[in-house]
C-alpha positions as CSV (number, residue, x, y, z in Angstrom):
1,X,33.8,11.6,-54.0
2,X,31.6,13.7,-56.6
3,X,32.3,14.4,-59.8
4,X,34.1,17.7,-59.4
5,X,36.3,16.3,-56.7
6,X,34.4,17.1,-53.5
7,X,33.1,14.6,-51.0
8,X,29.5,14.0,-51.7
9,X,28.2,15.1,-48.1
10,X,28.9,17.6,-45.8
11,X,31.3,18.5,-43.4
12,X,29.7,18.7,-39.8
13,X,30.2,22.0,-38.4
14,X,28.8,22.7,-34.8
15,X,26.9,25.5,-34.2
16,X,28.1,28.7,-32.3
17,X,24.4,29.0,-30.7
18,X,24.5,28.4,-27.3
19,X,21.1,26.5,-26.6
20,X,21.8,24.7,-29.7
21,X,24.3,22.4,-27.8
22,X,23.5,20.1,-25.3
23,X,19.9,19.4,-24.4
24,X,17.0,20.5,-25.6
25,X,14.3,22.7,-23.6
26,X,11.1,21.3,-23.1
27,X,8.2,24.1,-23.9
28,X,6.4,24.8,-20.9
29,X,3.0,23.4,-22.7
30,X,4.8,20.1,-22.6
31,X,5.3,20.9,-18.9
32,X,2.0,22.2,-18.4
33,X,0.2,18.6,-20.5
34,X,2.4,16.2,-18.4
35,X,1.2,17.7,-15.1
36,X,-1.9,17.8,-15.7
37,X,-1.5,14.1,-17.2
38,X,-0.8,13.5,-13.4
39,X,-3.2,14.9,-12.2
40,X,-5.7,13.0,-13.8
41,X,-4.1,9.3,-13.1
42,X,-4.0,10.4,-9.2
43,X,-8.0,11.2,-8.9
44,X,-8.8,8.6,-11.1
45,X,-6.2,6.7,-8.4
46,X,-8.5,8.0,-5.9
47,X,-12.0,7.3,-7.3
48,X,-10.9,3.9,-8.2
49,X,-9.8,3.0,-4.8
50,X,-12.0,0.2,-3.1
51,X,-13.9,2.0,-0.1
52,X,-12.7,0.8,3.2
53,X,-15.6,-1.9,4.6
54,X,-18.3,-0.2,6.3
55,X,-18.9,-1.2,9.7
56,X,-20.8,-4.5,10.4
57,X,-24.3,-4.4,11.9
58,X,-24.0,-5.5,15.3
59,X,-24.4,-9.1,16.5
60,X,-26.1,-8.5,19.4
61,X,-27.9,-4.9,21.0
62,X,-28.5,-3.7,24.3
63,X,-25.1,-4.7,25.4
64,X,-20.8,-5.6,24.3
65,X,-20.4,-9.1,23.2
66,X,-16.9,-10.6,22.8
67,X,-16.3,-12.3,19.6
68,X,-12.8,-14.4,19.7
69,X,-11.2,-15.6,16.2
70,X,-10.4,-19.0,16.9
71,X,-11.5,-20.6,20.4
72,X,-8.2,-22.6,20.8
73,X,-4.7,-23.2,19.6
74,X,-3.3,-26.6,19.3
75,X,0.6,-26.9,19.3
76,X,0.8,-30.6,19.6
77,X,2.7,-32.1,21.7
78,X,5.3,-29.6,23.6
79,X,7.1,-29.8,27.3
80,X,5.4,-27.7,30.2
81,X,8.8,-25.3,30.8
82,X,9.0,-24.5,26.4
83,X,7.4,-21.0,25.8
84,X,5.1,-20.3,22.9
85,X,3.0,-17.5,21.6
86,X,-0.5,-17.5,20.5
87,X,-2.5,-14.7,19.1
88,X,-6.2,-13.9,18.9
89,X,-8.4,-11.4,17.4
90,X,-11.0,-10.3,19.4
91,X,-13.7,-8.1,18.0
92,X,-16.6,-6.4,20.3
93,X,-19.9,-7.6,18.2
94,X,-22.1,-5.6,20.5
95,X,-23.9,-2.5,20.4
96,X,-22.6,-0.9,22.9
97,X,-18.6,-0.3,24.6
98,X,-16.7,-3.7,25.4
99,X,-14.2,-2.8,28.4
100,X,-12.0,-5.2,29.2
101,X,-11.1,-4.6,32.8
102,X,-7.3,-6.1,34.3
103,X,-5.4,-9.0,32.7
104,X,-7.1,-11.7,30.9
105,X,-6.9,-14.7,32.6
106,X,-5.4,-17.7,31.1
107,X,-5.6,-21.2,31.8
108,X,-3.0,-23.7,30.8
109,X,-4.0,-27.7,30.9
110,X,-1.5,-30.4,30.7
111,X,-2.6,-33.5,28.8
112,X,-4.9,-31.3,27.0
């Protein structure tokens, strides 16, 4: 207590304004600054971005060429009747449209 027999600080009293409860507002400049802060990172975003890989000078012209990934699969030692999968990538290295006409045909070899 002071010296004349008050308390030395103030009793809180709320205020009877209504936007003084509660939140505060945000000025629209703020608004207005963090948009446009946004703005910026997503074309920066943009011109940063890696471009996608052009497209690779053909391996051959006049004509499609098949190109295979990988030109077997070995899964060891398996039983004739277990099924498997295998995948390949094939890529047309040519100049010029690869059709691939029906089923491919695929050969199995026991022993192999």
């Amino acid at each position: 207590m002071g010296k004349s027999g008050t308390p030395h600080y103030k009793k809180y009293v709320p205020s009877k304004h209504p936007s003084a409860g509660g939140r505060k507002r945000i000025p629209p400049l703020m608004w207005v600054g963090v948009a446009g802060l946004l703005l910026l990172v997503a074309g920066l975003a943009v011109l940063l971005r890696q471009p996608a890989q052009a497209a690779k000078a053909p391996q051959l012209t006049g004509g499609p060429k098949l190109a295979v990934d990988q030109a077997k699969i070995d899964f060891g030692t398996l039983p004739l009747d277990k099924p498997v999968k295998a995948s390949f990538k094939l890529t047309n290295v040519g100049d010029q449209t690869l059709e691939i006409a029906g089923l491919p045909k695929v050969e199995v070899k026991q022993g192999c």
